[in-house]
N, C-alpha and C positions, 0 to 999 in steps of 0.2 A: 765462636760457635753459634751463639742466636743471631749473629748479622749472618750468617751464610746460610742458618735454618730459612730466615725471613727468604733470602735472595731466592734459597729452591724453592719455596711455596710460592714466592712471586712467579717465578718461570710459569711452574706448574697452572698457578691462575692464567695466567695469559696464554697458554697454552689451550687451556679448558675451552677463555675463551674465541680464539678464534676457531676451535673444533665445532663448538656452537653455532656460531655462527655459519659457516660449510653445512651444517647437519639441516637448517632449516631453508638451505637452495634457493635463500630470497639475497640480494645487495642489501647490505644495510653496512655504512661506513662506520659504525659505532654500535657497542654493546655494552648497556647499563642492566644493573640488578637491585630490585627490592622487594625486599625482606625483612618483619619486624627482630629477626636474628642477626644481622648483620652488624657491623661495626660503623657503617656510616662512613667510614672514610673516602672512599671514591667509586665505589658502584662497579669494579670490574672486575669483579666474583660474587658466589652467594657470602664467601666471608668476609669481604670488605663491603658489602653492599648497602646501601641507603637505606632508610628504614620508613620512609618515606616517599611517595610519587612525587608530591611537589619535589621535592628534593632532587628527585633523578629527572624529574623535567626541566628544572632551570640548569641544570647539567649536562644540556643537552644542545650538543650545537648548533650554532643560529648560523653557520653558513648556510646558503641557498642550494649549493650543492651536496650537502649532507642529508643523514637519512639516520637517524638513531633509531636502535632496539632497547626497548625495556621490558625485559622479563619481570613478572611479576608473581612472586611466591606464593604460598595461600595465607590469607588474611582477608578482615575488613580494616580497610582503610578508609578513617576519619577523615578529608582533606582539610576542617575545621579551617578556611579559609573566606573572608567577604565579599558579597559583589559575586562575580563570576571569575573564579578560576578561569587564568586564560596562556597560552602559552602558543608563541608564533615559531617554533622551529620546527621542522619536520619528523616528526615521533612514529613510530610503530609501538603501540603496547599490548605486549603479549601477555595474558593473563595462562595459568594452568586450566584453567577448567570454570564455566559460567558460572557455577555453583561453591566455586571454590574461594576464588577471587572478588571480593565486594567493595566497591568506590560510593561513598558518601560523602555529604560535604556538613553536618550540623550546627557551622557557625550561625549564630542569632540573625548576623545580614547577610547570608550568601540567597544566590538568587538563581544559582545552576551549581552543580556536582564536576563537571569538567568540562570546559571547551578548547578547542584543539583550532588555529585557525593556519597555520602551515600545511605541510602537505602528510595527510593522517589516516591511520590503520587502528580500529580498536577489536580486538576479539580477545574470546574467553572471557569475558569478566561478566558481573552484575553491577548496574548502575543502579544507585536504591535513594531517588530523592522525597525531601520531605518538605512538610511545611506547600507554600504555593511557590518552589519551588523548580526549574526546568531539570531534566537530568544530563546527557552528553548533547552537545552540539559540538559539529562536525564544519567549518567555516569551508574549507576549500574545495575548488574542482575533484573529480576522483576521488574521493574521500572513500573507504571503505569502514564495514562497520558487520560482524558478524560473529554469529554462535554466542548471542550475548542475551542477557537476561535482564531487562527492566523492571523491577519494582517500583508502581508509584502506590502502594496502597498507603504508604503514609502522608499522601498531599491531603491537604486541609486548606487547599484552594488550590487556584489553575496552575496548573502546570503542564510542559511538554515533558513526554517521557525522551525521545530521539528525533533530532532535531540536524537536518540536514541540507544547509544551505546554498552550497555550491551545485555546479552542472556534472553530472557523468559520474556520478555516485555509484555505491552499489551499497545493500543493504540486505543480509542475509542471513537465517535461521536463525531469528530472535524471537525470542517469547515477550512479550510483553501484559503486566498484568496492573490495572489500575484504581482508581477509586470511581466509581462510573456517576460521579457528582461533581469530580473536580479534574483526570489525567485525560490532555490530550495525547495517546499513540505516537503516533506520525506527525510530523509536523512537514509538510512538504512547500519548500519554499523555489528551489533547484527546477532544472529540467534535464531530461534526458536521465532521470537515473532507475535502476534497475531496483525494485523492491521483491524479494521472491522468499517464499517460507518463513511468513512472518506468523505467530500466533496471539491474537490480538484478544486481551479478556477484559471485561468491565470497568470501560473507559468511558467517560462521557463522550467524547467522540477517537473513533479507531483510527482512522486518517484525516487530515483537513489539509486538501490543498487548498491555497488560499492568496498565491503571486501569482500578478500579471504573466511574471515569465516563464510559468512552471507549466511547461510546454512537454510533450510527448516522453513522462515519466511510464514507467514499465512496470503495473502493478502483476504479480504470477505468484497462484498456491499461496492466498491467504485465508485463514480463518478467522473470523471476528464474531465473536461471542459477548452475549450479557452486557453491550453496551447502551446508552442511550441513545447514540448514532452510529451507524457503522462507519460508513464513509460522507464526508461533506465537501464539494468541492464546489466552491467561490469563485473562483476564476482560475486562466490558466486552462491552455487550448490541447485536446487530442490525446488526454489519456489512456493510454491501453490496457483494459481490465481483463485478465486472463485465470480461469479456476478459483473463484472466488467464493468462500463459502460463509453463509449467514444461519446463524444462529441467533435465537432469543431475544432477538435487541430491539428495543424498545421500535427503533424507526432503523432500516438497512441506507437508506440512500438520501442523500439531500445533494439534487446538482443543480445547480442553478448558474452554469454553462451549455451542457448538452451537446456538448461534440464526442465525447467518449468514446473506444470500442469497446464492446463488450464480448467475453465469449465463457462461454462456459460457466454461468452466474446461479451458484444452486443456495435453497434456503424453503422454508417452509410461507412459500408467496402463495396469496389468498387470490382468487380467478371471481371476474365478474363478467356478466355478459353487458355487452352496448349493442346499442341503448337501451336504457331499463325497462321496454316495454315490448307492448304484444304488436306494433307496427314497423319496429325494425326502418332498415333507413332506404325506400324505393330506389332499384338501379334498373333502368333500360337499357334495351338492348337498340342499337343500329337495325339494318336494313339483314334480310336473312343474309346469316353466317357473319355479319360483321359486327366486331365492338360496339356499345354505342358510347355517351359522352363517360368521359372520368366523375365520378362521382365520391364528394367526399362520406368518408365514413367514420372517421374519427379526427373530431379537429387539433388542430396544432397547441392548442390552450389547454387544453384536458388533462394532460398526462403531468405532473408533477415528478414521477420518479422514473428509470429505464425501464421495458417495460415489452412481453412478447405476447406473441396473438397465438396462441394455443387452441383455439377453433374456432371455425365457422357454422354459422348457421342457416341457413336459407329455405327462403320459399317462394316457388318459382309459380309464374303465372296459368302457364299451359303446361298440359305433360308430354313433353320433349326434352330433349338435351339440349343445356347449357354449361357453358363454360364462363367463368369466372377468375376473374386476375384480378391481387392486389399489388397497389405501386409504394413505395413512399418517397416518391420527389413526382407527385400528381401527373400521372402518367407517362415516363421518359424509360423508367425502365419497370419490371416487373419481380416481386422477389416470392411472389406464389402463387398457382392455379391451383383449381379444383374444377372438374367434370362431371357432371350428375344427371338422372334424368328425372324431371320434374311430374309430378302429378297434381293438378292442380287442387288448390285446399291440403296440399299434406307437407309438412316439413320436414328437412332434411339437416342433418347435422355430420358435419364431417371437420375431424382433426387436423390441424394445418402442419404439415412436412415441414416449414421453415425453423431454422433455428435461428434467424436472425434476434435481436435485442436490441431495440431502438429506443434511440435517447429521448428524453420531454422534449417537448414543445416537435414531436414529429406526426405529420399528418398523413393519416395513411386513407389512402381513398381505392377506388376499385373499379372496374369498367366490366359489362356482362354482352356476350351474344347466344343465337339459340341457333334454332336450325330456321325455324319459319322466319324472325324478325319482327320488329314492332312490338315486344310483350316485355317482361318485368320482373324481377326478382328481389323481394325482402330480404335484405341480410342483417345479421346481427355476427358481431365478432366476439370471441371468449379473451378477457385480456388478464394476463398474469404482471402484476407490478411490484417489482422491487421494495 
């Protein structure tokens, strides 16, 4: 009678799950379970299930064409493992709920909480590393990584919270919250990968790209709060900054490449006028109705962070109508005008329409014509910087 009870509960499990498996509409060749309730025997129920992730990770198939799931119960899990946790077969792990599920590692020498260098999926869980410790590294191409919650507020030196090394990533609705003395956020080594609805709190730094190769990554809908830098990015060409929100933080930007896009970059940025004085920078005009020469008006050395021109100011020689274009690649093309008509000794101040955001090290200069020709206009520009 109990061998044939064991036989129907075995059906019944394997039954479960490959219903499981059909229910979440993704391939996955394999399905593991853990749970500190489980029996630990082989992981293919919640009542034989492993009571351990290491456990159901090295359980987990190292063919190349395989794809294992492991469901994850609620709990904090220890990994109490040295070194970095590391495991090469291709995992899915599915946690219940960000807040439910929690992945630590507190052995004396570990040095990261889990790295995954196969072909990898982490959502739902909280990764909570300590000490100067890194939290999940993600090694392979396409890697995904979402609805997850980092805790670094117990580093006590540097460490990365998520850490994403390969090309064609994706990285999404994750909270992240640090010790803004020691957690770096992002770790961005990859290129091409998609980072979107990240929430980034009191980090020493929020993102740091920082590879040669970490080429035309897709930052969209991030908040960065309370840290000491927002973003810092070292090298590593053509980032695209999309809805980017700054708060409180000591510094928002350190780029020290400057090819970036920028669009949509909101935050409590401070506006000065150039040049700091009551001379402004002399532009003439050409011959009546024509341009005259390009004239720089804010050098290429100047700007250290992204940075937009929110107004102009001018004061024109005679009182007539001028017009007025700014370039930023010294006259080839133009990204603003403004029309005014001058009275001479009075000055005029008008709001620039462009929404452009232009990287450091960009020079932007300007060229003026009137009606008569031969005469001159003082400009000063209003600049908002990152």
């Amino acid at each position: 009678m109990i061998a044939l009870e064991e036989r129907i509960l075995k059906l019944i499990e394997r039954q479960e799950d490959m219903l499981g498996i059909a229910g979440l509409g993704r391939a996955n060749t394999a399905t593991l379970h853990v749970s500190p309730d489980g029996d630990g025997s082989d992981g293919l129920s919640w009542r034989t299930a492993y009571t351990t992730p290491p456990d159901a990770f090295d359980a987990c198939s190292a063919d190349a064409n395989d794809l294992t799931l492991v469901l994850m119960a609620p709990a904090t899990y220890d990994f109490n493992l040295p070194g970095e946790p590391t495991w090469t077969q291709n995992i899915v792990v599915q946690g219940s709920h960000r807040d439910f599920v929690i992945f630590t590692n507190t052995h004396v020498t570990a040095s990261c909480v889990l790295r995954l260098e196969g072909l990898s999926v982490v959502q739902d869980v909280t990764i909570t590393p300590v000490a100067a410790d890194n939290g999940l590294l993600l090694w392979a191409d396409g890697a995904r990584a979402s609805r997850l919650r980092i805790d670094g507020t117990g580093h006590t030196g540097a460490g990365v919270g998520l850490w994403l090394n390969g090309d064609d990533g994706k990285a999404t609705d994750i909270d992240i919250l640090g010790n803004v003395a020691q957690t770096i956020g992002i770790n961005v080594l990859g290129a091409r990968t998609h980072y979107e609805n990240l929430h980034i709190d009191d980090c020493a730094i929020g993102i740091w790209v920082h590879n040669a190769g970490a080429d035309g990554n897709l930052f969209d809908n991030i908040f960065i709060h309370g840290c000491a830098l927002g973003i810092d990015i070292d090298s590593g060409n053509d980032q695209h900054f999309k809805d980017i929100h700054f708060l409180d933080n000591t510094r928002d930007v350190d780029d020290e490449v400057g090819d970036s896009q920028w669009l949509n970059i909101r935050g409590r940025f401070d506006i000065e006028i150039l040049p700091d004085n009551f001379t402004g920078v002399t532009v003439n005009t050409g011959a009546a109705n024509t341009y005259g020469a390009d004239t720089e008006l804010l050098s290429a050395v100047s700007r250290d962070n992204p940075f937009r021109i929110v107004g102009i100011s001018v004061e024109p020689s005679t009182g007539e109508w001028y017009k007025l274009r700014l370039s930023d690649d010294s006259g080839v093309t133009f990204f603003d005008e403004i029309q005014f008509e001058g009275t001479k000794r009075q000055g005029e101040a008008a709001p620039s329409g462009t929404e452009h955001i232009f990287n450091k090290g960009t020079r932007i200069s300007g060229s003026v014509k009137d009606i008569s020709g031969g005469d001159n206009v003082k400009v000063w520009l209003e600049i908002q910087e990152t």
